[in-house]
TITIMI-815134 format. One line per 4 residues: number of its first residue (from 1); their letters; for each residue x negated, y negated, z of N, C-alpha, C, O. Coordinates in steps of 0.05 Angstrom, whole numbers, plus 5000, padded with zeros to 4 digits. Example, Ala and Ser with C-alpha at 12.3 -4.5 7.8 and 13.67 -1.06 7.14 Angstrom:
2
1 = as = 4736:5114:5156:4754:5090:5156:4736:5066:5156:4715:5066:5169; 4743:5045:5142:4727:5021:5143:4742:4999:5157:4732:4977:5161
//
This chain:
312
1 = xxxx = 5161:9754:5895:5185:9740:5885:5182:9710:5889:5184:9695:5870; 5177:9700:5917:5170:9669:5913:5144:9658:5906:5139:9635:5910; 5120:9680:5892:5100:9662:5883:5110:9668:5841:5100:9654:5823; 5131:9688:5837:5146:9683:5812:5162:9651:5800:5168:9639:5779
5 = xxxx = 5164:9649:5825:5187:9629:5832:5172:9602:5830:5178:9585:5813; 5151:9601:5848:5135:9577:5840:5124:9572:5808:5122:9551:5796; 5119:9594:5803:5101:9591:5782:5117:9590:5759:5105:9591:5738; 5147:9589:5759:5168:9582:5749:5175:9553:5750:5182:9541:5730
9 = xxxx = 5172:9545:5768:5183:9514:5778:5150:9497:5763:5147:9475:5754; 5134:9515:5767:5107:9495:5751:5111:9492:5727:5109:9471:5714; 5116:9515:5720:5116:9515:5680:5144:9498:5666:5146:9486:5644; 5164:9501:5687:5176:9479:5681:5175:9456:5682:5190:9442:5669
13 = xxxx = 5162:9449:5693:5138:9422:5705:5125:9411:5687:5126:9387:5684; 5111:9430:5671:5097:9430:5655:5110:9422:5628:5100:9410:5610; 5134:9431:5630:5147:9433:5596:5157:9401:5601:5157:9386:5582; 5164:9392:5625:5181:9368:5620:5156:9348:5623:5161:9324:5624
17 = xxxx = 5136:9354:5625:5105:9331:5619:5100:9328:5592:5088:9308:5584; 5110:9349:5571:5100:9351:5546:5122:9340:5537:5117:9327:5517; 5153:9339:5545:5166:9320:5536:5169:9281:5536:5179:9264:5521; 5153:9283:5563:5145:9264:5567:5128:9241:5566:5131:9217:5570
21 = xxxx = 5110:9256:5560:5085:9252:5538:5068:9255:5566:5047:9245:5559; 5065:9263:5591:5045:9259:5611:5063:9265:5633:5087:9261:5636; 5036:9282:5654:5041:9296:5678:5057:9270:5690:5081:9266:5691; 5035:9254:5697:5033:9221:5725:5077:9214:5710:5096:9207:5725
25 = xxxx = 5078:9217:5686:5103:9205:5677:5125:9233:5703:5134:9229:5725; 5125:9248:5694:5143:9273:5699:5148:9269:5724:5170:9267:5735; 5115:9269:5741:5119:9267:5770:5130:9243:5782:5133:9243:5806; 5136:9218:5764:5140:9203:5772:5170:9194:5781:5180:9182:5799
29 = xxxx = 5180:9214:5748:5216:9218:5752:5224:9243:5775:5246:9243:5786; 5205:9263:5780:5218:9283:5790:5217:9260:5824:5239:9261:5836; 5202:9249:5833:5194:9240:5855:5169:9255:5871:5170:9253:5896; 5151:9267:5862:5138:9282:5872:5110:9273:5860:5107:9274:5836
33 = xxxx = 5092:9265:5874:5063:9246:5864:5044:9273:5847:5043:9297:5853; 5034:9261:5832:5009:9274:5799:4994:9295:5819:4991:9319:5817; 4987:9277:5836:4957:9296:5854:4971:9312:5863:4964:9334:5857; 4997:9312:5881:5012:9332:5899:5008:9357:5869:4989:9373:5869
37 = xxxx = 5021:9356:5853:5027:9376:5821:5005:9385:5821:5006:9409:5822; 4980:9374:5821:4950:9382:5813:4945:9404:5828:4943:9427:5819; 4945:9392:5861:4943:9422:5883:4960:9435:5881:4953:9459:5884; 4981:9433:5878:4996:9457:5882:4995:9488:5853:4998:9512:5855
41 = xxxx = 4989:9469:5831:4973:9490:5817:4948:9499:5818:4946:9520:5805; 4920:9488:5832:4907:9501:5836:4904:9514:5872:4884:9524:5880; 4933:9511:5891:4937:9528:5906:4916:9514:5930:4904:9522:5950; 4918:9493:5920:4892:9481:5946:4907:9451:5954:4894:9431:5960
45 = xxxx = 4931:9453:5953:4956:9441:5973:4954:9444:5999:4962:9466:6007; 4943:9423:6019:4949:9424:6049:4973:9417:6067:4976:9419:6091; 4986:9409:6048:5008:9396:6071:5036:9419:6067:5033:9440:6055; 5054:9413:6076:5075:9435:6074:5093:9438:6046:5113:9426:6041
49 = xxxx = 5074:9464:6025:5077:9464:5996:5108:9479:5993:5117:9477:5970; 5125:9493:6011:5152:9499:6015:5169:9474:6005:5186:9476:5987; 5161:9445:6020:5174:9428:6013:5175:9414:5994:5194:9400:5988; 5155:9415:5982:5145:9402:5951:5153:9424:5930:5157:9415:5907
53 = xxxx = 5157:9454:5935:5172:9469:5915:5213:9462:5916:5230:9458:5898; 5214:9462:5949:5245:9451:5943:5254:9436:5933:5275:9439:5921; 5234:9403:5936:5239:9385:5916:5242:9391:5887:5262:9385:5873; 5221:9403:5880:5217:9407:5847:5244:9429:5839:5256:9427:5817
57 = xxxx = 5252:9450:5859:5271:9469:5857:5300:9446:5844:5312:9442:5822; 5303:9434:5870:5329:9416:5871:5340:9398:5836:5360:9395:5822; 5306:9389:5836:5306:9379:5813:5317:9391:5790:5330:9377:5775; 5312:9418:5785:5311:9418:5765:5345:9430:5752:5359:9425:5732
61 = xxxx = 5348:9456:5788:5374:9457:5791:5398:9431:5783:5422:9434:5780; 5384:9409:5782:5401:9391:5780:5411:9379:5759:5432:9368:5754; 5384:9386:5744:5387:9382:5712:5400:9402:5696:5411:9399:5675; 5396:9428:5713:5407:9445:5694:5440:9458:5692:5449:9473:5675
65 = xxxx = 5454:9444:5721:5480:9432:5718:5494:9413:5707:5518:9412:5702; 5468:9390:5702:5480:9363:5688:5486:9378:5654:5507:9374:5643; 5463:9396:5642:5465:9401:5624:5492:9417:5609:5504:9419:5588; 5494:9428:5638:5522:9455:5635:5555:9438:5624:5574:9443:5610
69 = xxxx = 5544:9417:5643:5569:9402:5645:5578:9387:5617:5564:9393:5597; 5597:9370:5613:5609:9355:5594:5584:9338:5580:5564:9335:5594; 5583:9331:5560:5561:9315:5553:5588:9284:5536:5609:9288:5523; 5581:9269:5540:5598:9252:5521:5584:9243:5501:5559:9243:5500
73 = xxxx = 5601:9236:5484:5596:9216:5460:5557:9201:5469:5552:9203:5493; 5546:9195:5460:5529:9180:5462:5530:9147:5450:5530:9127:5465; 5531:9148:5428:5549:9120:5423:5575:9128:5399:5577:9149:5385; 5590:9108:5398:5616:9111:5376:5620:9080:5366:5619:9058:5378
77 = xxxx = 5622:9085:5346:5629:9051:5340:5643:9048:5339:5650:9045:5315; 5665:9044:5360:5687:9038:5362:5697:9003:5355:5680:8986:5357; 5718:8999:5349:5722:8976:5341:5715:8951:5358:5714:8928:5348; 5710:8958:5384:5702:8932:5412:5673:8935:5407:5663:8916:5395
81 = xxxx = 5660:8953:5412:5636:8961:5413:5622:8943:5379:5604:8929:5370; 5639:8953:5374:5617:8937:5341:5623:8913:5337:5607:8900:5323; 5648:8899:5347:5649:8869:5354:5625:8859:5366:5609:8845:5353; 5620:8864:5390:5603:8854:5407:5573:8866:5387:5559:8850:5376
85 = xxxx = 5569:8888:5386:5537:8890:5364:5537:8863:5346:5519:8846:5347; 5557:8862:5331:5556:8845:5311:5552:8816:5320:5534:8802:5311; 5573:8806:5343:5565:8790:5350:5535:8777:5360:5529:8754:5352; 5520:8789:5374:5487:8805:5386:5470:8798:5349:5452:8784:5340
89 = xxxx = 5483:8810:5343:5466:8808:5312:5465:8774:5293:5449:8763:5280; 5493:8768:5302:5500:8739:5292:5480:8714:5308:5468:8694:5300; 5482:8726:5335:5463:8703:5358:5435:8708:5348:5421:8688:5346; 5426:8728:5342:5403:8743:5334:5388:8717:5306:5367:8705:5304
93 = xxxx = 5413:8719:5289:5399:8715:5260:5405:8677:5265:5396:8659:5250; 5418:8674:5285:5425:8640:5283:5404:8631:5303:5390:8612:5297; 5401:8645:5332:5401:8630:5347:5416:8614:5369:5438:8605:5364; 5410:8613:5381:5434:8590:5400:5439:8607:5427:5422:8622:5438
97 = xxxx = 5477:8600:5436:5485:8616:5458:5503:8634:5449:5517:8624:5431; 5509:8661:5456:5535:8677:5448:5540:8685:5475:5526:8687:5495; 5573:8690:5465:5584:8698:5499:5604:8724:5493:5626:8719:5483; 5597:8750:5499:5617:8768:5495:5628:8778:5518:5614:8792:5533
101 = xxxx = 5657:8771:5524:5669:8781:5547:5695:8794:5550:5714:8786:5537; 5696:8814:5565:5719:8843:5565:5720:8849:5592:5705:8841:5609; 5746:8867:5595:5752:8875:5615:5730:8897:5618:5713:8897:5600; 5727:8920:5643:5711:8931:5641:5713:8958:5629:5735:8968:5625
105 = xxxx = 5693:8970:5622:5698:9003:5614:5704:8996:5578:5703:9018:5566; 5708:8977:5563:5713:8978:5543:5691:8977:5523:5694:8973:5499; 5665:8983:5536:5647:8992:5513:5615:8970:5511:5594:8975:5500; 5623:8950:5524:5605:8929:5524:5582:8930:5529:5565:8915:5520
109 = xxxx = 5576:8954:5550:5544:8959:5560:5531:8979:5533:5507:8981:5528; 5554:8993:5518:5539:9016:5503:5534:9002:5482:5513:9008:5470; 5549:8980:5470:5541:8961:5442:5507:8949:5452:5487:8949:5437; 5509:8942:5481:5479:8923:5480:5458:8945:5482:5436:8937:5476
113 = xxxx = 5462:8974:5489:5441:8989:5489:5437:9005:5461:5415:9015:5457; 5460:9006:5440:5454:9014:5428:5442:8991:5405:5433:8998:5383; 5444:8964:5413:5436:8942:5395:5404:8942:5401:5387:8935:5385; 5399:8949:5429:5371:8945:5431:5351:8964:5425:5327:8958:5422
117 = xxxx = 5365:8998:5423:5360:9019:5408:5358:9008:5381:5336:9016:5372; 5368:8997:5368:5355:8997:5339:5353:8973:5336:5366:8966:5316; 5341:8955:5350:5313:8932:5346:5311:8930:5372:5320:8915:5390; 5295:8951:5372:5272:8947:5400:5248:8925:5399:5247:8911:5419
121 = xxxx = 5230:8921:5380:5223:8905:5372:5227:8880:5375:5206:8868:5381; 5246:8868:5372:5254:8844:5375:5278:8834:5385:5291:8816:5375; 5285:8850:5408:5304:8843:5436:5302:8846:5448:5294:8869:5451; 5307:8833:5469:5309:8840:5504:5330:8849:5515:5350:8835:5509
125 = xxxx = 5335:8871:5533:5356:8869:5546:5349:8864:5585:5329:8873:5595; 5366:8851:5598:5361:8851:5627:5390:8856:5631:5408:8848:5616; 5395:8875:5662:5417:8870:5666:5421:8870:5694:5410:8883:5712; 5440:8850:5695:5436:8826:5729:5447:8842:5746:5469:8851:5741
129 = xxxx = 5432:8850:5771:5459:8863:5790:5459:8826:5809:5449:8804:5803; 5477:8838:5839:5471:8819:5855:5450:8811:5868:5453:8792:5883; 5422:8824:5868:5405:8825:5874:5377:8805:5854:5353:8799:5860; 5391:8801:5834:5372:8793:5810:5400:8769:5792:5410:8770:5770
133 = xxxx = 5403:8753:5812:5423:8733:5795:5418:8700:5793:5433:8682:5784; 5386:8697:5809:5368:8662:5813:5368:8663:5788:5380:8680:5775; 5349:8642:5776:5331:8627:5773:5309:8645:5761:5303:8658:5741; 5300:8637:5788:5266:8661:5787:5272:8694:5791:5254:8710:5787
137 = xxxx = 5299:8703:5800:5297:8731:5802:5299:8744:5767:5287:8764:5758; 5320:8722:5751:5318:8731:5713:5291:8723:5707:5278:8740:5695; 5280:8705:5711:5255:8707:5709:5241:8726:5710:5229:8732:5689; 5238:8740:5729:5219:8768:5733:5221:8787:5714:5204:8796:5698
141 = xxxx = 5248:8791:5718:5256:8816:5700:5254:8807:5666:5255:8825:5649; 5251:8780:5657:5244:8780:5621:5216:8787:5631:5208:8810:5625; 5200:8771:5648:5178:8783:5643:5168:8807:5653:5144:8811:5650; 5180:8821:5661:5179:8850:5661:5181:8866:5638:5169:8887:5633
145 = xxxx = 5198:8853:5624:5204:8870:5590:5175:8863:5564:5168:8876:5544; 5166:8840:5576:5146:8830:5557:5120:8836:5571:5101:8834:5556; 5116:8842:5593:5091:8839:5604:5073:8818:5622:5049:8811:5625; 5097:8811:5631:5082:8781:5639:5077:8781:5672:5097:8782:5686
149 = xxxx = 5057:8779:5682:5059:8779:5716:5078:8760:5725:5086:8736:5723; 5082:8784:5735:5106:8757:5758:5097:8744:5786:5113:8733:5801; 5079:8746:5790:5065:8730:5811:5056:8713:5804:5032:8706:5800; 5082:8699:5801:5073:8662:5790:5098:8641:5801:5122:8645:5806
153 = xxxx = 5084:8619:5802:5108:8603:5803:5120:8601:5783:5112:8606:5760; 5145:8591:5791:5175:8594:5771:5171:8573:5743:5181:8581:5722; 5157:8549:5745:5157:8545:5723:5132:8545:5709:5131:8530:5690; 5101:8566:5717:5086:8573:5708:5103:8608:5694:5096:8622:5675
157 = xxxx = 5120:8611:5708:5130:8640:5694:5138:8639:5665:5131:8649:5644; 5155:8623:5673:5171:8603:5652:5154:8607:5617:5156:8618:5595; 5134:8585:5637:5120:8581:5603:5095:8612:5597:5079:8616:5579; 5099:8621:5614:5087:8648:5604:5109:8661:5589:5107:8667:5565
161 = xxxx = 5124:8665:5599:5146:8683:5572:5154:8668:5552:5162:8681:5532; 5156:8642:5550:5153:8629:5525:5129:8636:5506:5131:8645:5483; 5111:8632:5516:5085:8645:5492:5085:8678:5483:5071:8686:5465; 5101:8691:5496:5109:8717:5495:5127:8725:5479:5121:8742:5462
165 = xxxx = 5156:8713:5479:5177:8710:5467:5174:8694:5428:5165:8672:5425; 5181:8706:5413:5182:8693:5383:5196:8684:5366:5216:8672:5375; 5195:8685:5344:5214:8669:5336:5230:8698:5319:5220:8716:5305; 5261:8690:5327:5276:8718:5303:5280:8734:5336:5281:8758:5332
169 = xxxx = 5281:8730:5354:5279:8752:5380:5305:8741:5392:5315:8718:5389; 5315:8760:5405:5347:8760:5422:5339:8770:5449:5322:8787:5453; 5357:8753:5471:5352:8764:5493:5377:8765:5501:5392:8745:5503; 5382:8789:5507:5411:8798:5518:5416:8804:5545:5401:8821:5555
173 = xxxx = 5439:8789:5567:5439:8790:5590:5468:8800:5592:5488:8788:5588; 5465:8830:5600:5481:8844:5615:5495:8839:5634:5479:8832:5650; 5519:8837:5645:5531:8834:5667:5524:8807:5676:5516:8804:5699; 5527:8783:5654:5518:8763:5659:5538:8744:5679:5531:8721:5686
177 = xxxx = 5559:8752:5686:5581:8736:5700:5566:8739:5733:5577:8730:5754; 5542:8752:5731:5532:8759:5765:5525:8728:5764:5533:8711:5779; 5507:8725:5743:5485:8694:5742:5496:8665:5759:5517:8653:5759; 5474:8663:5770:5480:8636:5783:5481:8615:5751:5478:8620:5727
181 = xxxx = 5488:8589:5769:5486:8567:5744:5467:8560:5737:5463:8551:5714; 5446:8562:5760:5407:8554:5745:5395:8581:5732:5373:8581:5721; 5414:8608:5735:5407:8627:5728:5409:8628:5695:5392:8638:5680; 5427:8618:5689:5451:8613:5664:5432:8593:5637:5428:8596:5613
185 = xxxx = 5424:8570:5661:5416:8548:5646:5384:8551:5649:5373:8537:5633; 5370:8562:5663:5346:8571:5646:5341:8597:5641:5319:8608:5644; 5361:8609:5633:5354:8631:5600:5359:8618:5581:5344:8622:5562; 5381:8597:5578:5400:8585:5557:5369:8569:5540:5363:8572:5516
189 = xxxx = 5351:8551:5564:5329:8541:5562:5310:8550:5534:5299:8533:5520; 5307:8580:5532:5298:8591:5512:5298:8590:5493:5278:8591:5480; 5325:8585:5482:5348:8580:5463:5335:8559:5452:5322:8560:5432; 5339:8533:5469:5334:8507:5467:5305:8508:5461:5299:8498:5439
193 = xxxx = 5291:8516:5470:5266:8508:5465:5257:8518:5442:5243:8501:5429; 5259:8539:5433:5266:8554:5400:5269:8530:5376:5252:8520:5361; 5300:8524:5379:5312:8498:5375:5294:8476:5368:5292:8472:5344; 5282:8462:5384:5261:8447:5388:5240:8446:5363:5234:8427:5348
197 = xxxx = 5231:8471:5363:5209:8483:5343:5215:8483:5320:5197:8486:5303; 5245:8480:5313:5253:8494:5291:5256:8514:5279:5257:8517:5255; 5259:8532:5299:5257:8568:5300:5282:8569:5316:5295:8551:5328; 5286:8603:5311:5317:8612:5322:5305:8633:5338:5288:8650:5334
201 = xxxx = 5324:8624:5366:5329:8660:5393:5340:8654:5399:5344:8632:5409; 5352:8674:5397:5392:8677:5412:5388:8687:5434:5370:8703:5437; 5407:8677:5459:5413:8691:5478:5451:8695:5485:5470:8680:5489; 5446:8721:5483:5471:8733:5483:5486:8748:5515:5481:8771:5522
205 = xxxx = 5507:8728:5531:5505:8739:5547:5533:8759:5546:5554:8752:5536; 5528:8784:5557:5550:8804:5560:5557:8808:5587:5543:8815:5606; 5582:8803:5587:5598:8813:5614:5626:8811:5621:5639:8816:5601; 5642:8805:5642:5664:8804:5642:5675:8786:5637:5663:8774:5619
209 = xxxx = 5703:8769:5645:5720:8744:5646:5705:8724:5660:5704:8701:5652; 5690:8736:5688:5668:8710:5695:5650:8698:5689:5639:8677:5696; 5648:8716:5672:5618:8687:5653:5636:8659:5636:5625:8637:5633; 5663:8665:5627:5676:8651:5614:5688:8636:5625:5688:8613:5615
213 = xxxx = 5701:8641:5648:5710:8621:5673:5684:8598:5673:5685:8575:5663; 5660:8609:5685:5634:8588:5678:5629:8575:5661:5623:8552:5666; 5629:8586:5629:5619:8567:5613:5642:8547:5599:5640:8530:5581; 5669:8557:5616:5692:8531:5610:5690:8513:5635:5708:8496:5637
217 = xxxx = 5674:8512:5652:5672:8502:5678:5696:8497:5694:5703:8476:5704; 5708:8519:5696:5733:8521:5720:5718:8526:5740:5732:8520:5759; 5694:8535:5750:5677:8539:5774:5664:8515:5788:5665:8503:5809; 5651:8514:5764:5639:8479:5770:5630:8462:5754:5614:8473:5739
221 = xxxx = 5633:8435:5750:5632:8424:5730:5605:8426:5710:5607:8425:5685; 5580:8429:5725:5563:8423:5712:5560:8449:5680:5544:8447:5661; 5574:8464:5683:5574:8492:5671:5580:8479:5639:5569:8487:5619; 5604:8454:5640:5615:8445:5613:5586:8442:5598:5585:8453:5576
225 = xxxx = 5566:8429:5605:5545:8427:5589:5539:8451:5572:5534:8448:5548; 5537:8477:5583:5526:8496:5570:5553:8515:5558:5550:8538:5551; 5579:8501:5558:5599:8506:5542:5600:8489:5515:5613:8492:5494; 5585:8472:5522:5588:8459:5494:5564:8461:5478:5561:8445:5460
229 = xxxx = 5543:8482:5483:5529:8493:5471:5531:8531:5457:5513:8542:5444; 5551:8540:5462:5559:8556:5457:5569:8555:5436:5578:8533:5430; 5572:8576:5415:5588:8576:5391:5603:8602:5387:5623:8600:5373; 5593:8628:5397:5606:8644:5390:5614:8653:5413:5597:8650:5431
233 = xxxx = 5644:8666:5421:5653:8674:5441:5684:8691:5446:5706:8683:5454; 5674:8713:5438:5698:8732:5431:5700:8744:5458:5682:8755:5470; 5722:8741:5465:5737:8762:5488:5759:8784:5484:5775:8782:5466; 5759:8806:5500:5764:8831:5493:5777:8840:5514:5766:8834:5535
237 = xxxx = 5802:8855:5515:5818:8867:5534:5827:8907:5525:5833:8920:5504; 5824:8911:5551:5830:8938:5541:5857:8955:5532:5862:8979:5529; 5875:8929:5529:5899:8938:5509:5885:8933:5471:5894:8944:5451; 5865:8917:5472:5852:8915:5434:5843:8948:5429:5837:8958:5407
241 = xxxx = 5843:8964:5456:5830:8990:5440:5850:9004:5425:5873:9000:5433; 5847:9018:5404:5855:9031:5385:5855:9058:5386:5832:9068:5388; 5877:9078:5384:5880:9106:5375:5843:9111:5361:5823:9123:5369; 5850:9097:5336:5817:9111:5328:5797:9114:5348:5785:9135:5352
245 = xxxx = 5793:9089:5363:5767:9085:5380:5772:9118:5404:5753:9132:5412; 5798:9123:5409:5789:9144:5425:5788:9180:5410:5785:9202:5419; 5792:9170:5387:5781:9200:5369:5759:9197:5364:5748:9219:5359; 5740:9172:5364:5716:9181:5360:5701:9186:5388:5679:9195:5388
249 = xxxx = 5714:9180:5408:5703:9188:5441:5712:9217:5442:5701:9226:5462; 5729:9237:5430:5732:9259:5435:5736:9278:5419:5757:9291:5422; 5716:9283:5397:5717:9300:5372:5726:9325:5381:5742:9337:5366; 5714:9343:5412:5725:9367:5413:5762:9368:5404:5774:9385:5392
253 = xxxx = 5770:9344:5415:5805:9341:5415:5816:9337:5388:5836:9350:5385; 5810:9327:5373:5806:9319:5349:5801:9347:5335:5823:9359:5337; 5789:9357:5327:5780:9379:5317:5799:9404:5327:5802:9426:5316; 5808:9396:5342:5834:9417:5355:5855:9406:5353:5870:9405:5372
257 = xxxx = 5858:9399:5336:5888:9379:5342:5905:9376:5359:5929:9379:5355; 5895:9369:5381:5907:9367:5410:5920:9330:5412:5915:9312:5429; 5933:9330:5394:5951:9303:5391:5968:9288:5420:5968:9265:5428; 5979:9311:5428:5982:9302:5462:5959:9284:5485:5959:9264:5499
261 = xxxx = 5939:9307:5474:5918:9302:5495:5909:9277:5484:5908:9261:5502; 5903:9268:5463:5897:9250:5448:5913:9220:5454:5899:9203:5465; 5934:9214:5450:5950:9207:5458:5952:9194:5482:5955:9170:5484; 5950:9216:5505:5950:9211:5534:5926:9191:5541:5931:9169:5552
265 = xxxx = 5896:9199:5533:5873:9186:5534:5877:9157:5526:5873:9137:5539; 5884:9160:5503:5888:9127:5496:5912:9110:5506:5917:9089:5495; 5925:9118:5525:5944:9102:5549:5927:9091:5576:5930:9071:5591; 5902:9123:5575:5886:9114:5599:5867:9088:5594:5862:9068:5609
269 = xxxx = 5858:9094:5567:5838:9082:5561:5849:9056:5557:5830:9040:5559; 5874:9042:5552:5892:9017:5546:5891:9010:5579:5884:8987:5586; 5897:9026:5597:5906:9017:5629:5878:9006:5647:5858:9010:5634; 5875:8994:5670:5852:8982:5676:5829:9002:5672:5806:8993:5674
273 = xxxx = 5833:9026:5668:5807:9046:5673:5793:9048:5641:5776:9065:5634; 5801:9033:5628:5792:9032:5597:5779:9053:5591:5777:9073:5606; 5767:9049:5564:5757:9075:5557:5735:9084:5576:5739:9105:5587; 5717:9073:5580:5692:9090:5609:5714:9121:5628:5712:9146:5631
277 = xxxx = 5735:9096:5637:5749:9112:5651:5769:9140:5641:5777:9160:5654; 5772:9131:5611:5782:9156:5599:5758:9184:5594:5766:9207:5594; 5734:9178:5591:5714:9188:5589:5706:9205:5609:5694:9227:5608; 5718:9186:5636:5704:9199:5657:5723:9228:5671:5717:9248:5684
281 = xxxx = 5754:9211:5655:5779:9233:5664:5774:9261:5652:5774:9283:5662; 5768:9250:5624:5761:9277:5609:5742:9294:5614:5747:9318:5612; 5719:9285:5620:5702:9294:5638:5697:9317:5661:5683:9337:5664; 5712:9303:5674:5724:9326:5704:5737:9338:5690:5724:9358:5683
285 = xxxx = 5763:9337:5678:5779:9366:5665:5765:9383:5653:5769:9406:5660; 5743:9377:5631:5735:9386:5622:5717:9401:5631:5713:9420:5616; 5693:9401:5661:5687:9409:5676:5704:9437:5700:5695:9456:5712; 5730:9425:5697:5753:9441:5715:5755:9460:5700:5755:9482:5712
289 = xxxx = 5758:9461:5671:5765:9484:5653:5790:9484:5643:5802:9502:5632; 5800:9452:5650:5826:9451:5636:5833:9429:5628:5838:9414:5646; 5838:9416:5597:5834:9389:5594:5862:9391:5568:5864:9379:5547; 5876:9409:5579:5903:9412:5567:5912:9379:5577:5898:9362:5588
293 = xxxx = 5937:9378:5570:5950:9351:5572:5954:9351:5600:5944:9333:5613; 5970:9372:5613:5977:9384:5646:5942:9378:5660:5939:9371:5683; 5928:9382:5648:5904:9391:5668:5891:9365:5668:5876:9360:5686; 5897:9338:5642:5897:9313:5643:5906:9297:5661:5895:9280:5675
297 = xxxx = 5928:9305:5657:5947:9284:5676:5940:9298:5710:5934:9283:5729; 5940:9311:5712:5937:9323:5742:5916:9304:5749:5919:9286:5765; 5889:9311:5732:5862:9296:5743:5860:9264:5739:5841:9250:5747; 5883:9254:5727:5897:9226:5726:5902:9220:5750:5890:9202:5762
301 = xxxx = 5922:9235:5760:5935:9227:5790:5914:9237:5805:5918:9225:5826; 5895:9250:5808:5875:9256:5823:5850:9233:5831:5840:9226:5853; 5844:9224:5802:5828:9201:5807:5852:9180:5807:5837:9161:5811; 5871:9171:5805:5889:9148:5815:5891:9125:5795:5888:9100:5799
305 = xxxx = 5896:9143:5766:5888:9129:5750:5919:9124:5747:5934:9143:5751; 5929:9100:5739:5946:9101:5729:5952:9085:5708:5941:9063:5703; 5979:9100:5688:5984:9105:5663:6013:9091:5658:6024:9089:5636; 6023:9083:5680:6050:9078:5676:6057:9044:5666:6078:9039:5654
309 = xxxx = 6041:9027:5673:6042:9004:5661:6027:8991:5633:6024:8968:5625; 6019:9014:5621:6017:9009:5596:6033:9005:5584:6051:9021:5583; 6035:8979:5565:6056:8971:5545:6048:8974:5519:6026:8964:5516; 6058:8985:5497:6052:8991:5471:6071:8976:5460:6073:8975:5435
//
């Protein structure tokens, strides 16, 4: 029974390498190293192979609950969401700085992934946590997307991703309100230097109300400079979402004419938990086995969402 078992957990092993295009890839997501996989199928594993099957067990158990569970929308073009694409596409074909900024949950991270999904080719995406908000820490990460060693100094980095970077290319910065001000003003640099040539690259930064606070320089002055390089700059609140935008986040409801339920979602999705958060409500109910309007609102007050200061 447990050498069935292994040889179960291998072949599944196996199937998710061929999706992968390669073993070294598979082992690399499961967490479990190429060579460990090697011995343990030819059974000439020394170290304790119990524990390298629980790993692979856990794994896959884990996937195969994620699968059971709710799947959402993958993208919707909802009316925020294709603002901000379009915008991404406008910086794209001009050039310059764009600034798209929203409250959170309203769609902004899925427009830049699905913008970079269909021109992979010729965009960048980075996206800043607090850990990656210098200077030289955005630095690393463009040249991480292009190939560029980062064991360099900051302004030998520099002009390596310039010879990398072309002309007609967008670089899009995620959660850009993390960015310091030298973080801000050399990506913006790119732009400029494009400019220079007589060629166009847009850099488009996406994120909340704090990038906008910055580039009006209520933070600090020097920011007005790179406000008056800016041209496009649409901001977005999660009362602009629309009835439509949450039928296309929930076709099961839709298709059932569950008008209540419908309804309810787009109060959540209007209240600070915007649509992400309506997504995520629906989600658990729908997981619970009950995503009636009652089985909504319950898992509403459960996660502490609240619905009552929405104004229509």
């Amino acid at each position: 029974m447990k050498q069935t078992k292994e040889v179960s957990l291998l072949a599944k092993f196996d199937e998710l390498a061929g999706e992968m295009g390669s073993a070294n890839k598979a082992a690399q997501r499961i967490g479990i190293p190429a060579s460990t996989i090697s011995q343990l199928k030819k059974g000439a594993y020394s170290g304790n192979k119990d524990a390298q099957f629980a790993k692979l067990a856990a794994y896959f158990d884990t996937k195969t609950e994620g699968a059971e569970s709710y799947s959402e929308v993958d993208y919707a073009p909802t009316s925020i969401s294709e603002k901000i694409y379009q915008t991404i596409k406008t910086c794209q074909i001009k050039g310059g700085v764009a600034i798209a900024t929203g409250d959170s949950g309203i769609g902004k991270t899925k427009a830049v992934q699905k913008y970079h999904a269909d021109n992979p080719l010729n965009s960048i995406v980075i996206t800043v946590n607090p850990c990656f908000k210098s200077a030289k820490a955005v630095l690393k990460l463009i040249a991480l997307e292009l190939g560029v060693p980062i064991s360099q100094s900051t302004d030998d980095l520099w002009i390596a991703i310039t010879q990398k970077l072309h002309d007609g290319m967008v670089i899009i910065i995620d959660e850009g309100q993390l960015l310091t001000f030298h973080g801000i003003e050399t990506i913006r640099s790119f732009a400029d230097y494009f400019t220079d040539k007589g060629q166009t690259l847009g850099v488009a930064f996406v994120g909340d109300n704090g990038i906008e606070e910055k580039f009006e320089g209520k933070t600090r002055r020097n920011y007005r400079q790179i406000n008056n390089r800016k041209w496009l700059s649409p901001k977005f609140v999660t009362t602009d979402i629309k009835r439509e935008d949450v039928d296309m986040m929930f076709p099961l409801l839709v298709s059932s004419n569950m008008e209540q339920e419908l309804e309810f979602l787009h109060k959540v999705a209007q209240s600070e938990a915007g649509l992400r958060g309506a997504v995520r409500l629906f989600s658990q109910a729908y997981d619970n086995g009950c995503y009636t309007l009652k089985g909504l609102a319950s898992m509403a007050k459960f996660m502490r969402i609240d619905v009552r200061s929405v104004v229509r």
